[in-house]
C-alpha positions in Angstrom: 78.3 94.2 90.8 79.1 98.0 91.4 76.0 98.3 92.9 76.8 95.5 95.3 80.8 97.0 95.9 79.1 100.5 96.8 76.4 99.2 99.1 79.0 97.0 101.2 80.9 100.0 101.4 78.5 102.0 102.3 77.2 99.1 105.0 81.0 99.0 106.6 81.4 102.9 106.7 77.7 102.8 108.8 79.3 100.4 110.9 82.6 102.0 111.4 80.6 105.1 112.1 78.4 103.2 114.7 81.3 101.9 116.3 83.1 105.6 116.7 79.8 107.1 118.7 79.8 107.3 122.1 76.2 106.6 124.4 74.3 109.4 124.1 73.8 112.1 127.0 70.8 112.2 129.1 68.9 115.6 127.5 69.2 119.1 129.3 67.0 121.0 130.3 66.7 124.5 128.8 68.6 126.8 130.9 68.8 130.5 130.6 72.4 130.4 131.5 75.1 130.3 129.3 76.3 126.5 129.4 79.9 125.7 129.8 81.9 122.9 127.9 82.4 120.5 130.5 86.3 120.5 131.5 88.8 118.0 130.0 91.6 116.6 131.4 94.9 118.0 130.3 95.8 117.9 126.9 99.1 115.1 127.1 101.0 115.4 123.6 101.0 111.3 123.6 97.5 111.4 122.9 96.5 114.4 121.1 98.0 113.5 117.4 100.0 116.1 116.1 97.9 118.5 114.1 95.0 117.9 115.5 92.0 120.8 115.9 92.1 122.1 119.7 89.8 123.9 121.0 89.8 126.4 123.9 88.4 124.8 126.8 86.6 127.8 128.2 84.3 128.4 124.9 80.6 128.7 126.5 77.4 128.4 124.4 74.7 130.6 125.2 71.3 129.2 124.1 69.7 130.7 121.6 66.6 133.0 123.0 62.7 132.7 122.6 63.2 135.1 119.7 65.4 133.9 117.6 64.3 132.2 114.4 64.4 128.1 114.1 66.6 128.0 111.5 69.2 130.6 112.9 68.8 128.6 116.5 70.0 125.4 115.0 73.5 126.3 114.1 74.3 127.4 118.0 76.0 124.5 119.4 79.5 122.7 118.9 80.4 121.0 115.5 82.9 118.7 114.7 84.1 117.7 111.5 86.9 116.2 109.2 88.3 118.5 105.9 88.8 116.4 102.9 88.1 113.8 105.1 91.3 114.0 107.1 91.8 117.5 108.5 89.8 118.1 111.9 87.5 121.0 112.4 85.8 122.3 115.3 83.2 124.8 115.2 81.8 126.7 118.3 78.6 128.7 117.5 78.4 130.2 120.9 75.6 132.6 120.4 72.7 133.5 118.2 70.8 136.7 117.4 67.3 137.1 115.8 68.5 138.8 113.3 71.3 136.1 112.1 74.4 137.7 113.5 76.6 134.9 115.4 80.0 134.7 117.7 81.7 131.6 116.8 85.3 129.8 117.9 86.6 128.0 114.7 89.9 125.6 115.3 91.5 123.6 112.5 94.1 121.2 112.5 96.7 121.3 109.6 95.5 121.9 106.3 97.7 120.9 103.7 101.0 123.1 104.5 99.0 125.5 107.4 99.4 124.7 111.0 96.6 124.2 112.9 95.1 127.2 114.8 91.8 128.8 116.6 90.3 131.9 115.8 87.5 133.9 118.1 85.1 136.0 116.1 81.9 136.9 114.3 79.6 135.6 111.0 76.6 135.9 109.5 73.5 133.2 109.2 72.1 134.3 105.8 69.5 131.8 104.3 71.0 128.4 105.3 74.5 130.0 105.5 76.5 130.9 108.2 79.7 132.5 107.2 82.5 133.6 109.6 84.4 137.2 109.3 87.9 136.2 107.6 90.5 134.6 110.0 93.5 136.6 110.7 95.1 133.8 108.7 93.7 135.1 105.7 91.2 131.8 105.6 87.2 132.1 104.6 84.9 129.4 106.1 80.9 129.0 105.9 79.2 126.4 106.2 75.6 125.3 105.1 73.0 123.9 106.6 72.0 120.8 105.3 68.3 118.8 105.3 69.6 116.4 107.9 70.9 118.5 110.4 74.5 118.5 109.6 77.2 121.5 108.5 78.6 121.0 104.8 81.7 123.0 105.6 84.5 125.0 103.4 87.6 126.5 104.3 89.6 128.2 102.0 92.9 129.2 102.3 96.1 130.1 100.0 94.1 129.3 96.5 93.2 125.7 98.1 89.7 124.7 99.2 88.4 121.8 102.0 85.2 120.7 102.6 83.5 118.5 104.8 81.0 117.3 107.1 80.3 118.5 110.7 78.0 116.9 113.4 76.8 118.3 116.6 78.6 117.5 119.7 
């Protein structure tokens, strides 16, 4: 029977999941160019809950070059993820070096009793683990690589530690 409870579970969160993605976007080509986060319409505070994770508008990615390793290419990119399962995240990785050294825009939405913020800086891709320079908030985040493609992220903060799940954007 708890076998049967955790698969039906697991069935409606695949379908709740299902229904929260959006068609996917015709692929890119490769450009040398750093590519631009399309623009959004104006943030209206009747739609963004409060709290939420916002990020800059004006973050580019550059494409990783020819050089840089696989595994260090496929953090560069945005992330999105949920904290505990109920704090947004938002990860920028906008460039990659060959030798694992990364710029990155990090936004969170509350956490706990912190406001939500953004934070423009540097980290580190060491093994399967990138980890950012400390926030001026006093906050350490990495996140990990996982075997399907996803971040397992952490954000620590004032003795108190989220993680969660990102996905490409």
């Amino acid at each position: 029977m708890e076998k049967l409870m955790r698969n039906l579970i697991l069935a409606f969160a695949a379908l709740a999941l299902a229904a929260c993605q959006s068609a996917p976007e015709p692929p890119q080509s490769a450009a040398i160019e750093p590519a631009t986060i399309p623009s959004q319409p104006a943030l209206d505070p009747a739609v963004v809950p409060p709290g939420s994770a916002i990020m800059d508008q004006s973050v580019t990615i550059t494409p990783p070059s020819k050089g840089v390793p696989t595994k260090y290419a496929a953090f560069s990119g945005n992330w999105a993820g949920l904290l505990e399962g109920t704090y947004e995240g938002k990860l920028a990785v906008q460039s990659v070096s060959s030798n694992g050294n990364v710029t990155v825009t990090y936004a969170w939405g509350i956490l706990g009793d912190n406001n939500p913020g953004e934070a423009a800086g540097e980290g580190k891709i060491i093994g399967t683990t990138l980890k950012l320079g400390r926030l001026p908030n006093g906050a350490d985040v990495s996140f990990m690589m996982t075997s399907d493609g996803t971040l397992a992220g952490t954000h620590t903060l004032a003795g108190q530690t989220y993680t969660g799940m990102f996905i490409r954007q």
